[in-house]
C-alpha positions as CSV (number, residue, x, y, z in Angstrom):
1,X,9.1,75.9,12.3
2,X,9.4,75.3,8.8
3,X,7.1,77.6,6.7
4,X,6.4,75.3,4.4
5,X,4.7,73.0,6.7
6,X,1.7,73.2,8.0
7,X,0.2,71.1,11.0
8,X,-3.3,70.3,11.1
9,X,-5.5,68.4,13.4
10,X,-8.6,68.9,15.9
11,X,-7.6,66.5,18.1
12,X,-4.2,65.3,20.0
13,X,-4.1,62.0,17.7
14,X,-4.7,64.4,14.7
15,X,-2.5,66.4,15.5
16,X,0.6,64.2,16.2
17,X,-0.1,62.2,13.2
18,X,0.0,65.5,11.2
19,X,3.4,66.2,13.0
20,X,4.9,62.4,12.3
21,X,3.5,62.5,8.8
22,X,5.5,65.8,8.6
23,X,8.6,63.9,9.7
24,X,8.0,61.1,7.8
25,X,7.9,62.9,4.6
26,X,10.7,65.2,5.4
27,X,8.8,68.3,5.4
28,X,9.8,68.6,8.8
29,X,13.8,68.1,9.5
30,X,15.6,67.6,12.9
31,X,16.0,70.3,14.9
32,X,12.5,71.8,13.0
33,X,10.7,73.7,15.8
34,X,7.1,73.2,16.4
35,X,5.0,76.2,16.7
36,X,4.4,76.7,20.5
37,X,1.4,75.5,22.1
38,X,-1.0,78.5,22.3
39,X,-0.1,79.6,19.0
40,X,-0.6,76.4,17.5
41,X,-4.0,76.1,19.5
42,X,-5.0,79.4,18.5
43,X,-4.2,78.8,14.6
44,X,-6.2,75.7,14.8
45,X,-9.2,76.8,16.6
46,X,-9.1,74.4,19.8
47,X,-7.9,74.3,23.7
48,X,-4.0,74.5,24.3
49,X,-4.7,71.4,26.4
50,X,-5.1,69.1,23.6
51,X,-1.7,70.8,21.7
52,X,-0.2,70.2,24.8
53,X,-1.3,66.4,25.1
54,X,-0.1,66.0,21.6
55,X,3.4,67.3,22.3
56,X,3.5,65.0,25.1
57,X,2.8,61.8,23.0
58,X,5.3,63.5,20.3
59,X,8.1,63.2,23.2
60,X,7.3,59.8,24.6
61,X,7.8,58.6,21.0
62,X,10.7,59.7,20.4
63,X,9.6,62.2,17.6
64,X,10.5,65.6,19.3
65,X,12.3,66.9,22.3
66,X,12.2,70.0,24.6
67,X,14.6,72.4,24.8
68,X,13.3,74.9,27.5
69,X,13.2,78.5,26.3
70,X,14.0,76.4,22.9
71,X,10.8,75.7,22.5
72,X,9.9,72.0,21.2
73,X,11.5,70.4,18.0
74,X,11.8,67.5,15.9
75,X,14.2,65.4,17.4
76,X,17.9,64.6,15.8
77,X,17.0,61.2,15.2
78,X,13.3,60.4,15.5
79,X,11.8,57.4,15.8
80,X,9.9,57.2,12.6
81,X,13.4,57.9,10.3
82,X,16.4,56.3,12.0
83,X,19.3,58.6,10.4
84,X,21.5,57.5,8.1
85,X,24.7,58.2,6.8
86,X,25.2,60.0,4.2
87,X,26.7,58.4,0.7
88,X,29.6,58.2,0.3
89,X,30.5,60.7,-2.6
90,X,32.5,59.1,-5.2
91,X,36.7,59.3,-5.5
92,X,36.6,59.4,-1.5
93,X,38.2,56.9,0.7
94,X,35.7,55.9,2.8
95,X,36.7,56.4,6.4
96,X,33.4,56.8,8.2
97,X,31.6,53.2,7.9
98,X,32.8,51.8,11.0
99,X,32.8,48.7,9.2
100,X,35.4,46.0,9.1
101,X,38.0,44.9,6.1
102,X,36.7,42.3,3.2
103,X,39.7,40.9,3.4
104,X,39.8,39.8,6.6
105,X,35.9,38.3,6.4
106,X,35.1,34.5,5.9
107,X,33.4,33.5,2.7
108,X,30.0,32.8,4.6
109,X,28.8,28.6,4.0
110,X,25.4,27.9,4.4
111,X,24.9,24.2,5.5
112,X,24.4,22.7,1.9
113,X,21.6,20.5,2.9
114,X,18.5,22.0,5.0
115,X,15.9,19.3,5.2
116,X,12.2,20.1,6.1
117,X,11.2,19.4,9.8
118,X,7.6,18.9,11.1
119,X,6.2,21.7,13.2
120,X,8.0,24.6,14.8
121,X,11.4,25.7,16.2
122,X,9.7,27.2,19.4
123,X,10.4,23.8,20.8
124,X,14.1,23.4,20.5
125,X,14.9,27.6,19.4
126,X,18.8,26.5,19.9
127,X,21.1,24.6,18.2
128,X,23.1,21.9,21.1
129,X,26.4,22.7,19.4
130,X,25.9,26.1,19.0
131,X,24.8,26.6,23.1
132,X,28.2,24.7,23.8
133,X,30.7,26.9,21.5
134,X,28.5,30.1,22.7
135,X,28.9,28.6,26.3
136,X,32.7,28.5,25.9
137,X,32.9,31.4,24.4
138,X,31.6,34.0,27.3
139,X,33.6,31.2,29.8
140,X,36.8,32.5,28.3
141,X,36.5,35.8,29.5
142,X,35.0,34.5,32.9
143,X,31.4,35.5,32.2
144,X,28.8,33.4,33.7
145,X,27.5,31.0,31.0
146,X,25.3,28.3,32.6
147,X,22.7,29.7,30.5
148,X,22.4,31.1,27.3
149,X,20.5,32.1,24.7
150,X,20.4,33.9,21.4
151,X,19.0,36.9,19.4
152,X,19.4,38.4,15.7
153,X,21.9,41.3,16.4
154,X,22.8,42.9,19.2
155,X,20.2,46.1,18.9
156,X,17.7,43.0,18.5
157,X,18.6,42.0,21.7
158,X,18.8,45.1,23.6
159,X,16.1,46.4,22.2
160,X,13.9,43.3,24.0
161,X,15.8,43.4,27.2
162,X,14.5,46.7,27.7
163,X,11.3,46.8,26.2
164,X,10.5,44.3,28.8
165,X,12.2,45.4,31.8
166,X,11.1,49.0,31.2
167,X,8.2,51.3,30.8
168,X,7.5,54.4,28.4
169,X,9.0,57.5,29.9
170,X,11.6,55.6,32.2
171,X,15.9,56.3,31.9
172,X,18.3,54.3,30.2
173,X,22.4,55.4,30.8
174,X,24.5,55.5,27.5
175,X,27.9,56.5,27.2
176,X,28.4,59.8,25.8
177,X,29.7,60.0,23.2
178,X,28.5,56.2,22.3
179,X,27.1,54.0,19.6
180,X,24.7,56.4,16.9
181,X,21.9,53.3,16.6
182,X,21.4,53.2,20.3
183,X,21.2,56.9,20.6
184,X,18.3,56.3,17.9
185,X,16.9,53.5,19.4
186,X,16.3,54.0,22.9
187,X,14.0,57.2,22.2
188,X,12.6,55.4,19.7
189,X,11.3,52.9,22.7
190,X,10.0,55.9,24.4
191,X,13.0,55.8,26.8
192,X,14.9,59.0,28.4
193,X,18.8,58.8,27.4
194,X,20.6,59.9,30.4
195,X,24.8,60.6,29.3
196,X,27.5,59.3,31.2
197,X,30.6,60.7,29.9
198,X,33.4,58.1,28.5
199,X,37.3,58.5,29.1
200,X,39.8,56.3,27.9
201,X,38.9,52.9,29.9
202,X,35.0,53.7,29.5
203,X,32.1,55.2,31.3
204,X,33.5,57.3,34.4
205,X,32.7,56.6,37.7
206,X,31.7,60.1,38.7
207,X,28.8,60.4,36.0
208,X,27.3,56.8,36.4
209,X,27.2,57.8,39.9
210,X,25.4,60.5,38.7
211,X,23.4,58.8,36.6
212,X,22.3,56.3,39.4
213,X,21.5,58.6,41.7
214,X,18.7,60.5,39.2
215,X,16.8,57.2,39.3
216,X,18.3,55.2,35.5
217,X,16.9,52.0,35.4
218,X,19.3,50.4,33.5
219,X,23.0,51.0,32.0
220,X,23.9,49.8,28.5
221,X,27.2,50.4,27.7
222,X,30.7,48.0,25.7
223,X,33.8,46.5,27.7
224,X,36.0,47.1,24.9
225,X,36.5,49.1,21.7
226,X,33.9,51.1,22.8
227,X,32.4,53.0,19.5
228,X,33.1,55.9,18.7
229,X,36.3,56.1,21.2
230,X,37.8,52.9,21.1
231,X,38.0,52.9,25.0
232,X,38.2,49.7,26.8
233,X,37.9,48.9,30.8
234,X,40.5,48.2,33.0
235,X,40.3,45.6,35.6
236,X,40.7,48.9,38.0
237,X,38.1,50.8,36.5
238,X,36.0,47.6,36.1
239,X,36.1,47.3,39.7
240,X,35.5,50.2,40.2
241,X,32.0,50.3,37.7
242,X,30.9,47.4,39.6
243,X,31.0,48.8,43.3
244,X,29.1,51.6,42.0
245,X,26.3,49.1,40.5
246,X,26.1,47.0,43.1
247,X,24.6,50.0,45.8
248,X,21.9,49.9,42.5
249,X,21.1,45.9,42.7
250,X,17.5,46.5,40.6
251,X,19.3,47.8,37.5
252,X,20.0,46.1,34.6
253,X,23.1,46.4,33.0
254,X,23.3,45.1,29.4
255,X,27.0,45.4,28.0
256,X,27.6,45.2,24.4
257,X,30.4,43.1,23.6
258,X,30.3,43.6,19.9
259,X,34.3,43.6,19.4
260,X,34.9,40.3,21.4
261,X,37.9,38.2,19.9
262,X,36.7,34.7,18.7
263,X,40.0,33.6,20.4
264,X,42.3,36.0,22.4
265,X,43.3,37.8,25.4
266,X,41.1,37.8,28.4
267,X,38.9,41.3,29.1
268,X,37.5,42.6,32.4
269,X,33.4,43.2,32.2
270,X,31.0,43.5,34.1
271,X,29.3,40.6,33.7
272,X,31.6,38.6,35.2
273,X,31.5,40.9,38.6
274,X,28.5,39.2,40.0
275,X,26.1,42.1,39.5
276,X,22.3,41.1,40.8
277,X,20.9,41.7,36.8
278,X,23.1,41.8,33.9
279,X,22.9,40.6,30.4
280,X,25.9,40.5,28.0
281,X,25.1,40.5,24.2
282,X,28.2,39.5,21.6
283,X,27.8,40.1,18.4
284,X,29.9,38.0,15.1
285,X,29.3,40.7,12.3
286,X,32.9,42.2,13.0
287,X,34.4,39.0,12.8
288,X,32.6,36.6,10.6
289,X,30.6,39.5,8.2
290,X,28.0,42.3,8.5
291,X,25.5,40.1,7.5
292,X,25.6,37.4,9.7
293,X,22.8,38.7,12.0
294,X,23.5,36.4,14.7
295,X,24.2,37.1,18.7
296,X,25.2,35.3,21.9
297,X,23.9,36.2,25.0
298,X,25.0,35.5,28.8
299,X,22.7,36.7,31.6
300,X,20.8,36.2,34.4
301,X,18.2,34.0,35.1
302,X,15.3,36.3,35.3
303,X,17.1,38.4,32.6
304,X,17.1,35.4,29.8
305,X,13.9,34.1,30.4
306,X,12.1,37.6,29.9
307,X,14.2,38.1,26.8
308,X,13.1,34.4,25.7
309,X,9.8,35.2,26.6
310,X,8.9,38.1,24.9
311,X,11.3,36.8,21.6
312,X,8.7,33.5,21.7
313,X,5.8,35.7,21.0
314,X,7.4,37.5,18.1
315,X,10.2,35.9,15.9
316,X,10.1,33.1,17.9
317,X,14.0,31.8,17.4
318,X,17.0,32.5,15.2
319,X,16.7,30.9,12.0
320,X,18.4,27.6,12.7
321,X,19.8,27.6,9.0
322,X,21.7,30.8,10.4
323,X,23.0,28.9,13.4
324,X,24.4,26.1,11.1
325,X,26.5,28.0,9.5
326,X,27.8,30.4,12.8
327,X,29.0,26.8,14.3
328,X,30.5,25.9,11.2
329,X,32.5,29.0,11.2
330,X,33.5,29.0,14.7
331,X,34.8,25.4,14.4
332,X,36.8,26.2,11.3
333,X,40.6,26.5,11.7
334,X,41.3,28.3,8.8
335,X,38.4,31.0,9.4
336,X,40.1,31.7,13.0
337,X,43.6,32.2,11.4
338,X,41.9,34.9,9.1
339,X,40.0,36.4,12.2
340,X,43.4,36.9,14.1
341,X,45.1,38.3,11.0
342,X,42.6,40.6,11.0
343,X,43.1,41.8,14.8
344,X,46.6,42.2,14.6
345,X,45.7,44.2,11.5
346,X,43.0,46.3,12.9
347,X,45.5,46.9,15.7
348,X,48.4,47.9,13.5
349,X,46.3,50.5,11.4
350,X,44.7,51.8,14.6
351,X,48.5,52.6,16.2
352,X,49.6,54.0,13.1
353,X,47.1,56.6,12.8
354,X,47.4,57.5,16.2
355,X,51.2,57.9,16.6
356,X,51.1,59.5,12.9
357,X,48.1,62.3,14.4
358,X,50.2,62.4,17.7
359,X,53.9,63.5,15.6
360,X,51.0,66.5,14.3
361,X,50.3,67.4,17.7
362,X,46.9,66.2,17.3
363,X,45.1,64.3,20.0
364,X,42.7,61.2,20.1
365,X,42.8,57.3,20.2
366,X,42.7,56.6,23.7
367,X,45.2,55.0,26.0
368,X,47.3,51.8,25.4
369,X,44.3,49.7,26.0
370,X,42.2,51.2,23.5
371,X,41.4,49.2,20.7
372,X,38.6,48.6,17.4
373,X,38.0,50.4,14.3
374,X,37.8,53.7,15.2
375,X,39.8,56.7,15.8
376,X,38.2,59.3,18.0
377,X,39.3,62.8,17.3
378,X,38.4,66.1,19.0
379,X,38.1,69.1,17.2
380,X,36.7,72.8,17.4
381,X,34.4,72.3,14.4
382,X,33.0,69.4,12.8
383,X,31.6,70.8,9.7
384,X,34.9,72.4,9.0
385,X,37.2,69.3,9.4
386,X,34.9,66.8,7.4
387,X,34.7,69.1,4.9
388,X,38.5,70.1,4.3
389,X,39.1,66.5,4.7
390,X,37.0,65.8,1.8
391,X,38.7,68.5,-0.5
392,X,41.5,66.3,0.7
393,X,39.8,62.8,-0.9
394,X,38.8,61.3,2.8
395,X,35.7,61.1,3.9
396,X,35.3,60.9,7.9
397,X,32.1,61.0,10.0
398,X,31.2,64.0,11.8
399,X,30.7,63.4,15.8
400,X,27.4,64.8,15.8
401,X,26.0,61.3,15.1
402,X,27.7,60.4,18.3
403,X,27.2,62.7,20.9
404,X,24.5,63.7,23.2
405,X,26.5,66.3,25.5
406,X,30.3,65.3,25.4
407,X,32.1,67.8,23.0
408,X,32.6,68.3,18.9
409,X,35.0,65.8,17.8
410,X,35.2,63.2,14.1
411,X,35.1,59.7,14.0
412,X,37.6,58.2,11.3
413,X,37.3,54.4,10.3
414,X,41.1,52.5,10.5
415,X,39.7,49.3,9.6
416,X,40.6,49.4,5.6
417,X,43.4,52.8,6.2
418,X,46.7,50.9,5.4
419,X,49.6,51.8,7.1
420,X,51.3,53.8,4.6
421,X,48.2,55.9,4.4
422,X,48.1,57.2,7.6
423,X,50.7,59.5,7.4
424,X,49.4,61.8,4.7
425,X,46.0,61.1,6.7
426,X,47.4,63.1,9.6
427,X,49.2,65.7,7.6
428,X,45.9,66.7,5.9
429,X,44.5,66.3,8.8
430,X,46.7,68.7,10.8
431,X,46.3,70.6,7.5
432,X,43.2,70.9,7.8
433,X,42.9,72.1,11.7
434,X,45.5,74.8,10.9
435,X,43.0,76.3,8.7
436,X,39.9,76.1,10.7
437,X,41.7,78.1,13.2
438,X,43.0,80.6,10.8
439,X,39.1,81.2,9.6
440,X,37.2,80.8,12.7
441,X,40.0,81.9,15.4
442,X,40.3,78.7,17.1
């Protein structure tokens, strides 16, 4: 518990709003413990009962976890301050974003007329020649697209799926090690997190089976460049995913499609394996620019229209201004010639770091069919690597972010790390291992 801190209350609502304002404030950090009950109940002159009820609303939002004999602390990432990266410090390359290349981004072109309409968008949320590219889109890679609909983002959108599918308290599979704003957001909905571990062509069979089998209620996970990994499905283990899913035909799955080629080679996903509920969301911020907070989604019937639903009561639709300008970029020649420059870049830089960490005896990166903007490196001790890397003049994300219970590893960014670069990357890096060992013995 942090001394400096002191929680105050008579009452469970008192009381957690003394522990969130703690949070909120950063007086309390992650991984803070909170006093235990009797003491706490003790200090403040009431029944244990009531500490104990405001623990229990504390968990259920997302603001603190149990840890048995650990006692209960402020969770990693609660609810109430998403975590953020840290800055960048200056002279560094920047290797931890996760984000995509300028260079290979589209000048973004609002429509330059918008004229004023009468009334609401609620009638008509969707754009005709949007639905039809979007439509095409997901047919490409064989996904079911009779239907369709839209959302601002892909957290947006998998954020609503399971707010309405789901209920405070109930499990949610994520790959492990996976994406850092899901791990923040699906406690932040009050959900359990249940790992499934990842290899190199995605979740394994052996721990979604596991995760089924404790009762998960749905299954979010990516088909391809799976961050932090880069791990993409084969048809085999595809397949494989599917026959597992299918014994579990109330379950949603939601993939996250967020690395989908605007044009290119065909992927197997589970949404095109006939499961009973399944949503795909597909995202164009990679592709077309980080702020273009625009997605597509495929899913089922009863899927879409809760997700339409529950969007018609808040935002209502995706700004149709937003829409103009994602079908003029989609229908634009020149913008797909710089969006498959940038693949074959992205995959160029990704292979180069990997062979050039492989010569160092250094493992990481997947198998042949892994692919993205990430690197995904295992190492002893986090702390220790991205800090002699940054003595070095790179700065890499730590795998902490990342990772429920899979073990310590680094995340390094390839999207903007030229070719050239990566082999003094790897010969720091290897650098860098060789004297984590020599101080900590391994």
């Amino acid at each position: 518990m942090a001394t400096q801190y002191s929680i105050q209350g008579t009452t469970a609502k008192g009381i957690a709003a003394s522990v969130e304002r703690g949070v909120t404030e950063g007086e309390l950090a992650p991984g803070d413990a909170l006093p235990p009950v009797r003491r706490l109940a003790d200090e403040l002159g009431i029944s244990a009962g009531t500490v104990a009820t405001a623990y229990k609303e504390l968990r259920r939002r997302g603001l603190v976890v149990t840890r048995g004999r650990g006692g209960t602390v402020v969770a990693e990432a609660p609810s109430v301050a998403s975590r953020r990266p840290p800055r960048v410090p200056p002279g560094l390359v920047d290797l931890a974003s996760g984000l995509p290349d300028p260079a290979f981004l589209p000048v973004l072109r609002p429509p330059a007329e918008v004229r004023p309409v009468y009334g609401s968008h609620r009638a008509v949320p969707r754009l005709a020649a949007l639905e039809e590219l979007t439509r095409a889109w997901f047919a490409r890679d064989d996904v079911p697209a009779e239907r369709v609909t839209f959302a601002h983002g892909a957290l947006d959108c998998v954020a609503r799926l399971l707010s309405v599918e789901l209920r405070p308290g109930d499990a949610v599979a994520v790959e492990d090690p996976g994406f850092h704003h899901l791990l923040d957001l699906v406690p932040a909905l009050g959900l359990r997190m249940v790992p499934v571990a990842v290899d190199d062509v995605g979740m394994t069979p052996e721990a979604l089976r596991t995760a089924l089998r404790a009762g998960v209620r749905a299954v979010v996970c990516s088909p391809r460049a799976q961050c932090p990994t880069g791990a993409s499905f084969s048809l085999a283990r595809r397949d494989e995913l599917a026959a597992l899913l299918r014994e579990f035909p109330e379950v949603l799955v939601v993939e996250d499609d967020y690395h989908v080629e605007l044009a290119g080679p065909v992927a197997p996903t589970l949404a095109a394996a006939g499961l009973e509920r399944w949503a795909q969301v597909r995202t164009v911020s990679k592709r077309l620019g980080v702020d273009l907070r625009w997605a597509g989604v495929a899913g089922d019937p009863v899927t879409l229209a809760r997700h339409d639903g529950r969007m018609l009561m808040t935002s209502g639709w995706v700004s149709h201004v937003l829409q103009e300008t994602v079908v003029g970029l989609f229908s634009d020649p020149a913008v797909a010639g710089l969006v498959a420059a940038g693949e074959a870049a992205y995959a160029e830089r990704r292979a180069a770091l990997v062979d050039a960490l492989g010569a160092y005896g250094v493992g990481g990166g997947g198998g042949g069919a892994a692919s993205g903007l990430n690197v995904w490196v295992p190492v002893g001790d986090e702390s220790a690597v991205v800090n002699g890397l940054r003595t070095r003049g790179w700065w890499v994300a730590a795998g902490a972010r990342f990772r429920i219970a899979s073990p310590t590893a680094v995340r390094i960014t390839t999207a903007t790390l030229g070719v050239a670069e990566a082999g003094r990357l790897a010969s720091d890096f290897a650098d860098v291992l060789g004297e984590a060992q020599a101080t900590y013995g391994g």
